[in-house]
ChimeraX commands (.cxc) that place a marker at each C-alpha (Angstrom):
marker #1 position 124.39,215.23,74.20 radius 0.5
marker #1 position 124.98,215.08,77.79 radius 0.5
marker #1 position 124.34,213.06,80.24 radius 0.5
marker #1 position 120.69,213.90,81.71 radius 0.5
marker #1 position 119.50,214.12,78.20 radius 0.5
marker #1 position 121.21,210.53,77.88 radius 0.5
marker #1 position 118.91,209.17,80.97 radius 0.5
marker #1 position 115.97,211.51,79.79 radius 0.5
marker #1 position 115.82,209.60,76.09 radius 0.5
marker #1 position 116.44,206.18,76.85 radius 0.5
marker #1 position 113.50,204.91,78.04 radius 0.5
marker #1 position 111.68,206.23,74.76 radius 0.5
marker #1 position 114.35,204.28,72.44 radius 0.5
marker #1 position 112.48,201.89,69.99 radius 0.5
marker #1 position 112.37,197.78,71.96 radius 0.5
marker #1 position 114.78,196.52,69.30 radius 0.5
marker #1 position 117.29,199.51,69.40 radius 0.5
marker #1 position 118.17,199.16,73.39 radius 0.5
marker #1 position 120.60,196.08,73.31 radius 0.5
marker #1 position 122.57,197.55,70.67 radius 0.5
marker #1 position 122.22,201.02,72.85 radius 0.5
marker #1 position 123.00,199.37,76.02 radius 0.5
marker #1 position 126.23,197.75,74.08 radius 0.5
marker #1 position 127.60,200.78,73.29 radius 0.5
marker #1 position 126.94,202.80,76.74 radius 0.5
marker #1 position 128.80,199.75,78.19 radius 0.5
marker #1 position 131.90,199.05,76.41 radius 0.5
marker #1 position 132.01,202.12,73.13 radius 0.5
marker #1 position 133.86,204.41,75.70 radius 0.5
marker #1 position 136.35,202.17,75.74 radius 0.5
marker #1 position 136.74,199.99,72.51 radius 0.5
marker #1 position 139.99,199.83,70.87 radius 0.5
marker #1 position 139.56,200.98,67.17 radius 0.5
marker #1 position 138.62,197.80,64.18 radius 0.5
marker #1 position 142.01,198.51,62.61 radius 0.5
marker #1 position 143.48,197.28,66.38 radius 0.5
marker #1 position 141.12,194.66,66.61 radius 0.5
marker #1 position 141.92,193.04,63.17 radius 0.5
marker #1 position 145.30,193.46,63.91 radius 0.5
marker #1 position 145.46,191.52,67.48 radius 0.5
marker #1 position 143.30,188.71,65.70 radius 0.5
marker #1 position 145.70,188.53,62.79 radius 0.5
marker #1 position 148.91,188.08,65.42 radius 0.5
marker #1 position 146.59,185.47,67.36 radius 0.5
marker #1 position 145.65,183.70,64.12 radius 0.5
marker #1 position 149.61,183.50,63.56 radius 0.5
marker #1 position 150.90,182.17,67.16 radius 0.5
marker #1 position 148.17,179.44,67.47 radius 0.5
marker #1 position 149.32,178.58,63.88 radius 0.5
marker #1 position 152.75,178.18,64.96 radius 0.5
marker #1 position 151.91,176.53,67.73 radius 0.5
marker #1 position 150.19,173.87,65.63 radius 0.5
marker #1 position 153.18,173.87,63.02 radius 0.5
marker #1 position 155.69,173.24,65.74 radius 0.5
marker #1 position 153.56,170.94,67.44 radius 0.5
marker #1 position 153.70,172.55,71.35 radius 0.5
marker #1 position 150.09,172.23,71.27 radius 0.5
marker #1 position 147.59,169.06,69.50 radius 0.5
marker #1 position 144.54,170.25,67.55 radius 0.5
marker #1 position 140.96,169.28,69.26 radius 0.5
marker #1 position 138.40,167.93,66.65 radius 0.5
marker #1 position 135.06,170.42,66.49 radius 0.5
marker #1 position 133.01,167.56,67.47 radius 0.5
marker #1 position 135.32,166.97,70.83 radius 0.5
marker #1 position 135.02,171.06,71.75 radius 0.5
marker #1 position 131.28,170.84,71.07 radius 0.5
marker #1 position 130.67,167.82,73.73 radius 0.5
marker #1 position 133.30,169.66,76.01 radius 0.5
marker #1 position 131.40,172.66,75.49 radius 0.5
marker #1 position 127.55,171.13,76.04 radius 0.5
marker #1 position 129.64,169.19,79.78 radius 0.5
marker #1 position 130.76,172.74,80.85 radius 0.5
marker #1 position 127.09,174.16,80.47 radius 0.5
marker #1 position 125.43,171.42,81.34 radius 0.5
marker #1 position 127.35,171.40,84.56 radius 0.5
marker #1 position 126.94,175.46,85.38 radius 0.5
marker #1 position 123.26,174.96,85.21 radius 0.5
marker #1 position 122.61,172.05,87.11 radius 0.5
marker link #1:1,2 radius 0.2
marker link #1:2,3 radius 0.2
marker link #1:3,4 radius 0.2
marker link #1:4,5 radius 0.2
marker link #1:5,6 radius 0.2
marker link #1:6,7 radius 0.2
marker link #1:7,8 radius 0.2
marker link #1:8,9 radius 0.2
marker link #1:9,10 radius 0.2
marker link #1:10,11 radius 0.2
marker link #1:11,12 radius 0.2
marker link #1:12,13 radius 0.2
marker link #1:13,14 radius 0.2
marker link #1:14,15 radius 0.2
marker link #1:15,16 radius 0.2
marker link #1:16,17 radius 0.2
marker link #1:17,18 radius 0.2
marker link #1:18,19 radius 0.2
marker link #1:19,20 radius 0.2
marker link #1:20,21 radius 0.2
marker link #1:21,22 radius 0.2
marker link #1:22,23 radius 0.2
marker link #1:23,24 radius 0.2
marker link #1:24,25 radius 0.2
marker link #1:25,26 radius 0.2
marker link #1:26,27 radius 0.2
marker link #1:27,28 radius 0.2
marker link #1:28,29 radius 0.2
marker link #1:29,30 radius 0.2
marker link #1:30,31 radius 0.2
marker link #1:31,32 radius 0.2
marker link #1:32,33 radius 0.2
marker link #1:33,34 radius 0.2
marker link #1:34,35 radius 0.2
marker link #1:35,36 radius 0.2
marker link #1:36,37 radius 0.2
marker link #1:37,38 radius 0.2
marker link #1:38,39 radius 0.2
marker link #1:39,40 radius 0.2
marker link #1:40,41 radius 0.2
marker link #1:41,42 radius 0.2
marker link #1:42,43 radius 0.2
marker link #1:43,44 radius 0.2
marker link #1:44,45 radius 0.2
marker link #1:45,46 radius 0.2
marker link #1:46,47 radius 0.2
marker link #1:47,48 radius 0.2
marker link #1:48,49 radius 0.2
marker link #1:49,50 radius 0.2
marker link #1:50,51 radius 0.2
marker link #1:51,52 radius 0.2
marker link #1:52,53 radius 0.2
marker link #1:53,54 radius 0.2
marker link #1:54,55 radius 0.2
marker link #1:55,56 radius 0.2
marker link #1:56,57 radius 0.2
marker link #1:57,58 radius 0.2
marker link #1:58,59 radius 0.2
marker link #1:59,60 radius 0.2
marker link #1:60,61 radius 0.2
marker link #1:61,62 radius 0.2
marker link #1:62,63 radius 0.2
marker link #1:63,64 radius 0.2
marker link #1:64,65 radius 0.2
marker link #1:65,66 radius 0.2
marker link #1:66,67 radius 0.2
marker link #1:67,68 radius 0.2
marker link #1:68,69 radius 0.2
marker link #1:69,70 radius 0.2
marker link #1:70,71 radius 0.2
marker link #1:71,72 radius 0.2
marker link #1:72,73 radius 0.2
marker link #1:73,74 radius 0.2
marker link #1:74,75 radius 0.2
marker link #1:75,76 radius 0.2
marker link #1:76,77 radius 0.2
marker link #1:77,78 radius 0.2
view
């Protein structure tokens, strides 16, 4: 399919299909594969693990990230 056909078709896509349509035009040109994916979140999972075991960083409770979290909004809207 090229490109004018692309343009030509879009606006006749069902309601519900265009976010996941818009998705892909934006970043499926350039997504790195699931198998790369898993694999960086695998080697973050295991840094931020050592990190904890060695203690060079303190864990934050859920509830503390949440309230951080709801400040930091709560602050860009306002």
């Amino acid at each position: 399919m090229n490109w004018p056909k692309i343009e030509d078709e879009t606006p006749h896509l069902p309601e519900e299909g265009r976010p996941l349509s818009t998705h892909w035009l934006v970043t499926g040109f350039d997504s790195p594969p699931e198998k790369a994916i898993k694999s960086d979140c695998l080697l973050e999972s295991l840094r931020r693990a050592d990190e904890l075991d060695n203690e060079s960083v303190q864990p934050v409770p859920s509830d503390e990230v949440m309230r951080r979290a709801r400040a930091l909004i709560k602050k860009t809207i306002v």
